[in-house]
C-alpha positions in Angstrom: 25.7 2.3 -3.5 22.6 -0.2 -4.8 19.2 0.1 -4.6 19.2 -1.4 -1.3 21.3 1.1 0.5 19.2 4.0 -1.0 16.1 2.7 0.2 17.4 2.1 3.5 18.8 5.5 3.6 15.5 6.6 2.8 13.6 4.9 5.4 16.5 6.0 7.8 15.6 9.5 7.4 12.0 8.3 7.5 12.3 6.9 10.6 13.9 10.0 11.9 11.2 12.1 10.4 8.1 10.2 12.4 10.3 11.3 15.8 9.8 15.0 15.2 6.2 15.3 15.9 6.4 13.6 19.2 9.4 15.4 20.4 8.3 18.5 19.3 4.9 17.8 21.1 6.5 17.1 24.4 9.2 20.0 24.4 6.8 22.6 23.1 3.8 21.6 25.3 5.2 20.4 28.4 2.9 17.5 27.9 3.7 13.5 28.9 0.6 13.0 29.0 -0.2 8.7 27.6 3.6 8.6 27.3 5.0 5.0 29.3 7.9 5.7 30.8 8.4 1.7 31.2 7.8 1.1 27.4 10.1 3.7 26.4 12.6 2.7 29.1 12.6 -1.1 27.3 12.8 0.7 24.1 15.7 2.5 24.6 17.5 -1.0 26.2 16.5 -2.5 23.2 17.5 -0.3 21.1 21.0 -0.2 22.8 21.2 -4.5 22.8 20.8 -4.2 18.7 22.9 -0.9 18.5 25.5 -2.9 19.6 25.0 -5.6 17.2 25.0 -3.1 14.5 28.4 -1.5 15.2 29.4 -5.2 14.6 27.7 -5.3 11.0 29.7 -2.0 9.9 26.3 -1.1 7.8 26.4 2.5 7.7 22.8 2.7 7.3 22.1 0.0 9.6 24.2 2.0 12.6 22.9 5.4 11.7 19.2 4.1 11.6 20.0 3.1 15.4 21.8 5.8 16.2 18.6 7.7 15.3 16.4 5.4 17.6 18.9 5.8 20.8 18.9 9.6 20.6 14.7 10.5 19.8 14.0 7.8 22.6 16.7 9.0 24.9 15.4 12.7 24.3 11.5 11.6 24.5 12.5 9.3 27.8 13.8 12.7 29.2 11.6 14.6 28.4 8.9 12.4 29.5 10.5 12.2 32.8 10.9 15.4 33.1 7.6 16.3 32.0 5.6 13.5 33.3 2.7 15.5 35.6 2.1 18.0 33.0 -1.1 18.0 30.5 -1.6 20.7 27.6 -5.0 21.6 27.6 -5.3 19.9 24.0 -4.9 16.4 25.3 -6.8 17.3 28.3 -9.5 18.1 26.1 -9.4 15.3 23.8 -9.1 13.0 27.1 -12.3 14.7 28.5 -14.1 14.3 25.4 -13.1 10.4 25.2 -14.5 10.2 28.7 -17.9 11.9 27.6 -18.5 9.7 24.9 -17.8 6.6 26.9 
């Protein structure tokens, strides 16, 4: 196990990391709100075209860094769906205020 590995273990869990805010956003709020269920749709086929490559690879970091990707977009894509006409009043707020200022 080089340097190599370690930092891209480290940037695996990174990665994972940066999902949580979103996710938690979404589950905790109810809120979809800017969320584009045709991005994140792309994303997840994406993600699923170069998951495949990486079980050919046999990187262990490499797999479970895409592993990560296909499950938080899989869980925001379905909670986006399932979520998609419902605003928390924070991003209502900050959505009125944009719309004042402009």
């Amino acid at each position: 196990m080089g340097t190599p590995y370690i930092l891209g273990f480290i940037g695996t869990i990174l990665i994972a990391i940066a999902y949580i805010p979103q996710i938690w956003h979404i589950a905790k709020k109810h809120c979809a709100m800017g969320l584009s269920i045709s991005t994140w749709s792309l994303w997840l086929f994406a993600t699923i075209l170069v998951f495949i490559h990486a079980l050919t690879t046999a990187d262990s970091v490499f797999i479970g860094l895409v592993t990560i990707h296909l499950v938080a977009i899989t869980i925001i894509l379905f909670l986006s769906l399932y979520y998609r006409n419902n605003v928390c009043d924070t991003c209502l707020n900050k959505a009125k205020e944009i719309l004042r200022t402009n």
